[in-house]
C-alpha positions in Angstrom: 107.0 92.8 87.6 104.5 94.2 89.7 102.4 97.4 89.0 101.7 99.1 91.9 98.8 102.2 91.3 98.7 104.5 95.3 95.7 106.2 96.6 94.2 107.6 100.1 96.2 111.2 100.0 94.1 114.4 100.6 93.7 117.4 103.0 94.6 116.8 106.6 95.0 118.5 109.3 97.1 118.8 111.9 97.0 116.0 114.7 94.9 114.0 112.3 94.7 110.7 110.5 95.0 109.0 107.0 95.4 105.7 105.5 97.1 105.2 102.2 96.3 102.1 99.9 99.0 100.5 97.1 97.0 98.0 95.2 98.8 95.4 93.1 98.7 94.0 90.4 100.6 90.3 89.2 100.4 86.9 90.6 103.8 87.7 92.4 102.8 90.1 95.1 103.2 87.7 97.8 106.6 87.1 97.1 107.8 91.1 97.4 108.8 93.0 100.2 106.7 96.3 100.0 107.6 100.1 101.1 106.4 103.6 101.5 108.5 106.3 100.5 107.6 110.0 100.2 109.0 113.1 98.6 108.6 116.8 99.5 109.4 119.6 97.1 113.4 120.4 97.4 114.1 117.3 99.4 115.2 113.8 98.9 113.1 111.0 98.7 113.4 109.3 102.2 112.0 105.6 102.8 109.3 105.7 105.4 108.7 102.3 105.9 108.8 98.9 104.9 107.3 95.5 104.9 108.8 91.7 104.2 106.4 89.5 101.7 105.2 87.9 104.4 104.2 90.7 107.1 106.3 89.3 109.5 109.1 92.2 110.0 108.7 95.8 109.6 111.2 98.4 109.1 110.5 102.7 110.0 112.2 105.8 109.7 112.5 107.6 113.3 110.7 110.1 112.6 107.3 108.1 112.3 108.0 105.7 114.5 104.9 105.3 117.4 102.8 107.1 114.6 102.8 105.3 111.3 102.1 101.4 110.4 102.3 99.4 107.2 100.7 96.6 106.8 99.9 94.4 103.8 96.6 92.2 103.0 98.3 89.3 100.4 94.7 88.1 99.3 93.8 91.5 98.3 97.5 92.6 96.7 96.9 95.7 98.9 99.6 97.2 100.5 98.4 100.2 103.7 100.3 103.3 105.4 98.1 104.3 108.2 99.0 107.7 108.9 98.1 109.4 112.6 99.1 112.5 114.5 99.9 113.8 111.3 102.2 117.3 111.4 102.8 119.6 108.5 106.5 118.2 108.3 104.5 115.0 106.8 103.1 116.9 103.8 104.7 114.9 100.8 104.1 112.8 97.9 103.8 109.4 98.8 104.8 106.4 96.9 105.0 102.7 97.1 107.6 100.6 95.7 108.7 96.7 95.4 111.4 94.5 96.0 113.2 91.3 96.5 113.5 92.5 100.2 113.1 95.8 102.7 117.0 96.1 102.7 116.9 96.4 98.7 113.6 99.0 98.4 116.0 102.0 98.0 117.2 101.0 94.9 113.6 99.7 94.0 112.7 100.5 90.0 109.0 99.5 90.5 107.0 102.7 91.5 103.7 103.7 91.7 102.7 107.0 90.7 102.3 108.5 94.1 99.7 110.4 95.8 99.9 113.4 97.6 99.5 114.2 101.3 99.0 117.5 102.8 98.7 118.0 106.5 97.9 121.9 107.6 98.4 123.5 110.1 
């Protein structure tokens, strides 16, 4: 229902900062919950975070907790994953998905294509 097309990923290194973008398209966006989920080679792909339609709750992984925020702009369709103290662990590729809700974003079917994020060391 919504198609969702990721950018911001690049070269970082360690310690620093980077802010990913999920723009959207469809009159609907306001109505989805959005999330960030990444994917490094060999491993599973683990949801990051999450957002409800309206901004108002928030969901992260522990392991970015204190350093990552999503956030969402409604009247731009944008969905954002700024990124900060950034370790080599956090190298991935990084999608956004859609859903009815945060709680239902791991069994989201509405992808981006992803964009990849490598942190050195």
């Amino acid at each position: 229902q919504v198609q969702l097309v990721e950018s911001g990923g690049g070269l970082v290194q360690a310690g620093g900062s980077l802010r990913l973008s999920c723009a959207a398209s469809g009159r609907t966006f306001s109505l989805y919950a959005m999330g960030w989920f990444r994917q490094a080679p060999g491993k599973e792909r683990e949801l990051v975070a999450g957002i409800s339609s309206s901004g108002g709750r928030t969901y992260y992984t522990d392991s970015v907790k204190g350093r990552f925020t999503i956030s969402r702009d409604n009247a731009k369709n944008t969905a954002y994953l700024q990124m900060s103290s950034l370790n080599p662990e956090d190298t991935a590729v990084y999608y956004c998905a859609a859903g009815r809700s945060i709680a239902v974003l791991p069994s989201a079917n509405n992808w981006g294509q992803g964009t990849q994020v490598t942190v050195s060391s």
